[in-house]
C-alpha positions in Angstrom: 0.0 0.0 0.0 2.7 2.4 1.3 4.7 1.5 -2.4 1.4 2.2 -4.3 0.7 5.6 -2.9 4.6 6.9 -3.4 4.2 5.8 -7.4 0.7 7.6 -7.3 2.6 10.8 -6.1 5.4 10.4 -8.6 3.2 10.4 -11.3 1.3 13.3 -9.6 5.1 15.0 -9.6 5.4 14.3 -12.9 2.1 15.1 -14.6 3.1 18.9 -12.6 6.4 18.6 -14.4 4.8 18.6 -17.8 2.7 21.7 -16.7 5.3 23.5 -15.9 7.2 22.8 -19.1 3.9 23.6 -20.8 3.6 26.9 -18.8 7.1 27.7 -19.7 6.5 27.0 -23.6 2.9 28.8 -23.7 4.7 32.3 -21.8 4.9 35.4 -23.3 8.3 34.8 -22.7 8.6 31.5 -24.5 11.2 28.7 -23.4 12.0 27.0 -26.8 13.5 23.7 -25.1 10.1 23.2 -22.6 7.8 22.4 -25.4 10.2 19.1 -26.6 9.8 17.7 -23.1 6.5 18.7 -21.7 4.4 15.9 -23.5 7.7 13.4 -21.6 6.6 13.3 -17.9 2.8 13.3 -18.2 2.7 10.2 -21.1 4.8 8.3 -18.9 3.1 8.8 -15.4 0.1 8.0 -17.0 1.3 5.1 -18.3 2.4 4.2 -15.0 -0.8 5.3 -12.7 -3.2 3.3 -12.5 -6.4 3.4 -14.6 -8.7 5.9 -11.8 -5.9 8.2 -11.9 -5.4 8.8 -15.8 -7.9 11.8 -16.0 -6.7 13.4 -12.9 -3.0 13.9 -13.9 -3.5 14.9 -17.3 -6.0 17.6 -15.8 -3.1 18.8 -14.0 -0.6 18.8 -16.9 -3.0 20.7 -18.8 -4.3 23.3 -16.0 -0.7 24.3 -14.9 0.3 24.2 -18.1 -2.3 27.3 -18.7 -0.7 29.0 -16.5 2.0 30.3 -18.2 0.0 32.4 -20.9 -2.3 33.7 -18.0 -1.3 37.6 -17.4 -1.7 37.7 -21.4 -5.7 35.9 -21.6 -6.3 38.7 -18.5 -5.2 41.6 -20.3 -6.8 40.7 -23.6 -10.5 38.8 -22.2 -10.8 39.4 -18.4 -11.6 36.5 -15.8 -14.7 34.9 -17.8 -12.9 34.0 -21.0 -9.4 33.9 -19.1 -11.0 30.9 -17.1 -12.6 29.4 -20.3 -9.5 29.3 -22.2 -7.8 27.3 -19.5 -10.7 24.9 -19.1 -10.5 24.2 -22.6 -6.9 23.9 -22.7 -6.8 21.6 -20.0 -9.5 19.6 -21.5 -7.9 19.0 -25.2 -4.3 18.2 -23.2 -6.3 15.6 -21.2 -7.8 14.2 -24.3 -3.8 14.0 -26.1 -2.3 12.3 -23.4 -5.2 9.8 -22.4 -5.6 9.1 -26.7 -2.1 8.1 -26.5 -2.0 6.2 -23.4 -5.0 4.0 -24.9 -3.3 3.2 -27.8 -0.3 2.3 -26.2 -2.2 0.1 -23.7 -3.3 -1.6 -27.0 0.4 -2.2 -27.6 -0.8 0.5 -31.1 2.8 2.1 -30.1 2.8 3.9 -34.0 -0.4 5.5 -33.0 0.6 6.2 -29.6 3.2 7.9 -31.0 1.3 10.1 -33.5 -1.9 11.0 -30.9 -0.4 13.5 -29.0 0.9 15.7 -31.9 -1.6 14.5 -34.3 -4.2 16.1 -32.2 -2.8 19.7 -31.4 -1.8 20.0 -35.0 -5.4 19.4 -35.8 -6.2 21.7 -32.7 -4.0 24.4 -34.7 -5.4 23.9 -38.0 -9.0 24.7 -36.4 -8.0 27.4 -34.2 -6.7 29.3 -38.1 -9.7 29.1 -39.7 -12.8 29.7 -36.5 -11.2 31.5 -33.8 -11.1 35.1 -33.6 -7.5 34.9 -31.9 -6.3 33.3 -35.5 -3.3 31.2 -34.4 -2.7 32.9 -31.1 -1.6 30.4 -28.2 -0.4 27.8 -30.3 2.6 26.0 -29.1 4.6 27.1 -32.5 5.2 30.1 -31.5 8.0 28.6 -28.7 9.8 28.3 -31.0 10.4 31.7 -32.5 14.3 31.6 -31.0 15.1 27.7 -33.0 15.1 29.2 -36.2 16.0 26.3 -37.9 12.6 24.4 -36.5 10.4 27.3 -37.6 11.6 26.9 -41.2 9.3 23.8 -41.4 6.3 26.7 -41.5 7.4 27.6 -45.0 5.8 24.3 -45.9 3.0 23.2 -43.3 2.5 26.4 -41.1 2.1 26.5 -37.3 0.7 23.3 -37.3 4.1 21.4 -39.0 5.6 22.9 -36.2 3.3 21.7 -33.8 3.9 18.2 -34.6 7.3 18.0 -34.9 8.0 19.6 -31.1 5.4 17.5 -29.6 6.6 14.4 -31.6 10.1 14.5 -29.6 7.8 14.7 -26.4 5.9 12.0 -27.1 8.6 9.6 -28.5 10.4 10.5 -24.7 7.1 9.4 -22.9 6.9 6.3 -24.4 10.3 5.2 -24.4 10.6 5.8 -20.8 7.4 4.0 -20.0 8.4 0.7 -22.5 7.0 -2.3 -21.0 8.0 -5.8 -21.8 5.1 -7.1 -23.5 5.4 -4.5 -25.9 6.8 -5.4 -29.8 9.9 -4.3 -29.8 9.9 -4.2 -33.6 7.5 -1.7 -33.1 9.3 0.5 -30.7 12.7 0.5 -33.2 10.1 1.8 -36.1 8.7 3.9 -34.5 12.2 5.9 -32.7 13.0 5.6 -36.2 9.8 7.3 -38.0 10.9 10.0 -35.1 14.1 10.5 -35.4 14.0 10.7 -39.1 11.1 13.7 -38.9 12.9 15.9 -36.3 16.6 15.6 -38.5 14.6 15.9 -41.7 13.3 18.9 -40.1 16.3 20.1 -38.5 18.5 19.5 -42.2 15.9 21.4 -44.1 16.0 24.5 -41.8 19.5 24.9 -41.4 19.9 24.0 -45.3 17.1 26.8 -45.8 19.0 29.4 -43.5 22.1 28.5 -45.4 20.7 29.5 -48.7 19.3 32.6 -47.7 20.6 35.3 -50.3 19.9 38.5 -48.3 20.6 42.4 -49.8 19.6 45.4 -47.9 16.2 46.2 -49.6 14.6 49.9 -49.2 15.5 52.5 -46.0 12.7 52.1 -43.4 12.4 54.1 -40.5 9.7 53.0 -37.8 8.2 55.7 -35.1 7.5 54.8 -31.8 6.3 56.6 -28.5 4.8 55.8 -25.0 5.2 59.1 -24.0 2.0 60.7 -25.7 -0.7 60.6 -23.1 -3.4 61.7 -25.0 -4.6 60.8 -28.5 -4.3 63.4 -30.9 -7.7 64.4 -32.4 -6.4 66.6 -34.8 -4.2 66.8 -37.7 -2.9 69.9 -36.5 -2.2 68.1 -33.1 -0.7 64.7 -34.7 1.4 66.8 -36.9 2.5 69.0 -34.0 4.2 66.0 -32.1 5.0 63.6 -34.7 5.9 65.9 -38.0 9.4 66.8 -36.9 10.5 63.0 -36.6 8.6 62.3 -39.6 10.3 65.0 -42.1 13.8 64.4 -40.4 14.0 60.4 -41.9 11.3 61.2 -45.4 13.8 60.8 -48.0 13.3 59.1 -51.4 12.6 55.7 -51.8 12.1 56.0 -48.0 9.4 54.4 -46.3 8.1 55.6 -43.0 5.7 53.5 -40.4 3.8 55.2 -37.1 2.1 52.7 -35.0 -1.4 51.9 -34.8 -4.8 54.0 -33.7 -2.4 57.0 -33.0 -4.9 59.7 -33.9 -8.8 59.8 -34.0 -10.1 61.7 -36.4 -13.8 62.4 -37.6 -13.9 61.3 -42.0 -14.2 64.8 -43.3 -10.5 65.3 -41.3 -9.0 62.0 -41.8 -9.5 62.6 -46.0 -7.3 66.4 -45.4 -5.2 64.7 -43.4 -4.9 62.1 -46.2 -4.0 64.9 -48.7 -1.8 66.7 -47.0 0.0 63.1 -46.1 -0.1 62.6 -49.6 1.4 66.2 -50.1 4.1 65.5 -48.3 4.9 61.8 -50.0 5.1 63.6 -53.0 7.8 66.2 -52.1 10.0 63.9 -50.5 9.2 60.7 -52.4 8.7 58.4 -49.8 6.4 55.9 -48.7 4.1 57.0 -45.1 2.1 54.6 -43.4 -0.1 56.0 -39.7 -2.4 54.1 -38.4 -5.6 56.5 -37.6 -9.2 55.7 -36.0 -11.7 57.4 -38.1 -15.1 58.5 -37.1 -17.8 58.0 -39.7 -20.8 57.5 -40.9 -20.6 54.0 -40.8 -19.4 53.6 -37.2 -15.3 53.7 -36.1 -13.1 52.3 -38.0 -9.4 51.3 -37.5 -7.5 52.2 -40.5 -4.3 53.1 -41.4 -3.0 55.6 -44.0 -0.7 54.8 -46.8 0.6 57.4 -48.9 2.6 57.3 -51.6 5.8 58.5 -53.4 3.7 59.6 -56.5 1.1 61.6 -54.2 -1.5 59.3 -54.1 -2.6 57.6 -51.0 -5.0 54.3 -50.3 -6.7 53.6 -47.0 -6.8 49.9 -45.1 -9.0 49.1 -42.5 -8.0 46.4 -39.6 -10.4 42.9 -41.0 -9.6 41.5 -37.6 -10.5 43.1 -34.4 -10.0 42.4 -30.6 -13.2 40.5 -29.5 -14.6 42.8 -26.7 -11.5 45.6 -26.8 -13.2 46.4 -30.4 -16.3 45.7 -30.3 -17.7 49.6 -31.4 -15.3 49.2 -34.1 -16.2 48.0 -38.0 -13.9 45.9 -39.7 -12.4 46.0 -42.9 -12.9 43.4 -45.3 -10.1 44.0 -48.5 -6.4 43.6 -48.1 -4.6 46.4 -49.6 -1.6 45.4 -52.4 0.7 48.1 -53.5 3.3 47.9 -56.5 7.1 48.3 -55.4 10.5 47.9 -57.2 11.6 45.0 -55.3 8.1 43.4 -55.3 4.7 44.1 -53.6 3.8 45.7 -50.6 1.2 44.4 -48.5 -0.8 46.6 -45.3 -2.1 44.7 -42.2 -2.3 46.1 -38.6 -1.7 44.2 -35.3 -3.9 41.8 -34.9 -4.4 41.2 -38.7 -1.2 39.6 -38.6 -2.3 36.2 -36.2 -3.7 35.1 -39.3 -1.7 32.7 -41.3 -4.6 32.9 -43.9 -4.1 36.7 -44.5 -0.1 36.4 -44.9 -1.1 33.8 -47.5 -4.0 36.3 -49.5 -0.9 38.9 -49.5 1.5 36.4 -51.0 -0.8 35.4 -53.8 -1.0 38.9 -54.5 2.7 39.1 -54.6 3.4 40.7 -51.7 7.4 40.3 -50.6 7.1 43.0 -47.9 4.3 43.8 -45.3 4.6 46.8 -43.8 2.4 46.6 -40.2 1.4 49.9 -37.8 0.8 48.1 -34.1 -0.5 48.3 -30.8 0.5 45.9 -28.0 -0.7 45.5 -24.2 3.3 45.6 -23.1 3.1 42.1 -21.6 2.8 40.4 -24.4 5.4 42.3 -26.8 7.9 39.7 -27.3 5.0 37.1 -28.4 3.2 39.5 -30.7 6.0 40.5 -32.1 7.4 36.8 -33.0 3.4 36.1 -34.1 4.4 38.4 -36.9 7.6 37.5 -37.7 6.3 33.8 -38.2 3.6 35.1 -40.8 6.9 35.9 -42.9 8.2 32.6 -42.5 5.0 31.0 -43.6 4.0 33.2 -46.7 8.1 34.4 -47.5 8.0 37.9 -47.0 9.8 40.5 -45.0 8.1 42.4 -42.2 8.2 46.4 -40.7 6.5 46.7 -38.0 6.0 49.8 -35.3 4.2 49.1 -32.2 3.5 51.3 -29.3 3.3 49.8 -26.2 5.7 46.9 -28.2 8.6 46.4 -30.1 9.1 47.7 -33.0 11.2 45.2 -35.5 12.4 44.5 -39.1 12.5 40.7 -39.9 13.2 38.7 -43.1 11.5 35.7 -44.9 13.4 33.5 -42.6 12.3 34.7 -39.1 15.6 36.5 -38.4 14.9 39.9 -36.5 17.5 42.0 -38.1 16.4 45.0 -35.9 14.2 45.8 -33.3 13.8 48.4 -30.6 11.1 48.4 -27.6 9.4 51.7 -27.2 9.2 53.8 -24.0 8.6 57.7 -22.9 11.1 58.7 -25.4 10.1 59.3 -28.7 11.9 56.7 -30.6 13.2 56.0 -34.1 14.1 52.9 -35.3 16.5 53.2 -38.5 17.1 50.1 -40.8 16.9 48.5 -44.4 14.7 46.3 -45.1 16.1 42.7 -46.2 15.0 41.1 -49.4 15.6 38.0 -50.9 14.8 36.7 -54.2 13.7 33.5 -53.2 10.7 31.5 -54.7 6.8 31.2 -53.0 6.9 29.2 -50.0 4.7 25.9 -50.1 2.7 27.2 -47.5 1.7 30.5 -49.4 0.7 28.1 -51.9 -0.8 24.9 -50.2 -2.2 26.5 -47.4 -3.1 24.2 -44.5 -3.3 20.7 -46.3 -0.9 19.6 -43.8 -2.8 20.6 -41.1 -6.4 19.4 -42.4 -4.6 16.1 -42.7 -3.5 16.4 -39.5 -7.7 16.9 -38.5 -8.7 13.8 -40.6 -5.9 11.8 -38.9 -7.2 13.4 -35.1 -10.8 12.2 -36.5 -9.4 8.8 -37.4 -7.6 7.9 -34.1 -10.8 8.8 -32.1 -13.2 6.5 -34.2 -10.5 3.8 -33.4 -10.0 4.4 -30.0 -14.0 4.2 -29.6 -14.3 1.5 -32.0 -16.2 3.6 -34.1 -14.5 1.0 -37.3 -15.2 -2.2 -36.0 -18.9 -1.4 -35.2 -18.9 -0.5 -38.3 -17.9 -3.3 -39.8 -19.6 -5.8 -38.0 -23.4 -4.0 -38.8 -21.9 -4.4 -42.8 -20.6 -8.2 -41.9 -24.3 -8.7 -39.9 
């Protein structure tokens, strides 16, 4: 009895260990390392535990693991949703780990193997195309610092990541848990079938990085400030504090990005404020982007401002919006595609850019740069920030991108942050050139998420098995 309960509390121990390597890998602040061992601890304890205890411990691995993305979920939904997102993502890790643990009980070690990241691959693939987050809170984005991992985007998105981290997890678990009455033909296949999709995955991103052909692009200068109180709601006003920065770095060829929402202006303003951008565009032949509210007849919208070398300038509005934080604002619903001598420019604003499936529209329309006016909640700068940068990965485009309350970077098709600067009280300007590379579509820009929808139809399959959704099935055809 005494040696029951000590193994019960190991495998409580180690169920906590996987949430904390969850937590660590779901942060703001994003251990890459955590993710590769977090699905380890919990597959094996509950392998181990015995059968009353299975839902229990990978309850805990999910709830702690929830932890770590907590102060974010606060600041962006409150308590109610906070508390609904960790339920839920308690809930699917449950589901993983007990899915795999069946199969292995069944001595099914290939699709033990494949149930963990199988199912939060699908998870991903969903989350893309129905939440209102996009991909936000996706284990991918861990991995933002092992750029050779994140490569594996440029063919199957946040979701190829997904399954190759939680693979090496998984793999761990069960090897650590091997019990003699399993084949061990079956083990030695499927370390193999491992091993060969984390080295593939590895060679292919360092090869990737290796062939990267970079040249300094156009001059982009990115303006940044904290120290603005109040909102500007005039021209006049915005023009006051932010035209001397702004006709200091407007040179030709130049192009110039202020953050997001930085002044609210009623329409009949906003279009005089657009000329006069315009104006200015045209004298010193550079490229402006602001990012404005504007007060209309159809309600607020969240828009930003392009104008251009020639004197002409477009309007975008924001097509996805903070559920709640926006909710008096209208959304847009047309990207906006500009010509340039290195290739197309493409407009998004903050949150636009959690979407895999609007990087992908832009690269269709041949965008190779996105230029991105931003407005982060300060806690969660680094993982915004890296959300964006992976949308280059995935569609192969660079990225400008000036946030207050954030960072404010340049990144290339690759992921590489070649310059970055977090804003504060000072009025800041961040200086760099923008780098291109002449290399080809990605398969993701093209394919989309057929990996990941594979993934789903897999998730589906392993369920009907582990139910014996097949072999009813069959035996009502056979009867």
């Amino acid at each position: 009895m005494r040696t029951h309960k000590i193994n019960t509390l190991v495998c409580y121990a180690l169920a906590f260990l996987s949430g904390i390597l969850l937590s660590m890998s779901y942060s703001v602040h994003p251990f890459w390392w955590a993710a590769w061992l977090a699905p380890g601890p919990v597959l094996f304890a509950t392998l181990q535990a015995p059968a009353v205890h299975r839902r229990f411990l990978t309850l805990l691995t999910g709830a702690v693991g929830g932890i770590g993305s907590l102060p974010y979920h606060l600041e962006l939904t409150g308590w109610l949703a906070t508390s609904i997102i960790l339920m839920l993502v308690a809930l699917a890790w449950s589901s993983a780990v007990r899915l795999a643990a069946a199969f292995a009980d069944r001595r099914q070690i290939h699709l033990a193997l494949l149930a963990i990241p199988v199912t939060w691959a699908a998870i991903d693939t969903l989350l893309i195309h129905i939440s209102p987050h996009g991909s936000a809170g996706s284990i991918a984005y861990s991995q933002m610092d092992a750029l050779p991992i994140l490569q594996v985007a440029s063919l199957g998105g946040t979701p190829a990541i997904t399954f190759v981290v939680l693979l090496g997890g998984s793999l761990l678990g069960l090897l650590a848990s091997r019990s003699n009455d399993w084949d061990g033909r079956h083990i030695i296949t499927s370390s193999a079938f491992a091993f060969l999709v984390i080295s593939t995955t590895l060679v292919f991103g360092m090869i990737r990085l290796g062939q990267a052909d970079l040249v300094p692009g156009a001059r982009v200068a990115l303006i940044a400030t904290d120290g603005i109180e109040q909102r500007p709601s005039s021209w006049d006003a915005f023009w006051q504090i932010y035209g001397p920065q702004i006709t200091q770095v407007t040179k030709p060829e130049a192009i110039v990005v202020l953050p997001e929402a930085i002044v609210r202006l009623p329409e009949n303003a906003a279009e005089d404020a657009a000329q006069a951008l315009a104006s200015h565009s045209l004298r010193t032949r550079s490229t402006i982007v602001v990012g404005i509210m504007v007060d209309g007849s159809d309600g607020l919208t969240n828009r930003a401002l392009v104008a251009r070398p020639e004197g002409t300038y477009h309007w975008y509005l924001k097509q996805h919006l903070i559920p709640g934080i926006e909710s008096s604002v209208t959304s847009g619903a047309q990207p906006l595609s500009l010509p340039a001598a290195s290739g197309g420019i493409g407009v998004a604003i903050c949150k636009d850019m959690h979407f895999p499936t609007l990087g992908r529209e832009y690269a269709q329309r041949g965008a190779r740069l996105m230029l991105v006016p931003a407005y982060d909640f300060e806690v969660d700068d680094w993982l915004t920030a890296r959300m964006t940068a992976l949308r280059g990965v995935e569609s192969g485009m660079s990225i400008a991108r000036a946030a207050r309350g954030g960072i404010s970077f340049v990144s290339d098709r690759y992921g590489q942050i070649t310059a970055e600067r977090r804003s504060d009280t000072e009025m800041g300007v961040l200086v760099a050139s923008i780098p291109l590379d002449r290399g080809s579509r990605t398969v993701y820009s093209s394919l989309g998420d057929a990996f990941g929808w594979m993934c789903v139809v897999a998730w589906a399959g392993l369920l009907a098995l582990r139910t014996g959704v097949f072999r009813k099935l069959l035996g009502r055809s056979n009867s």
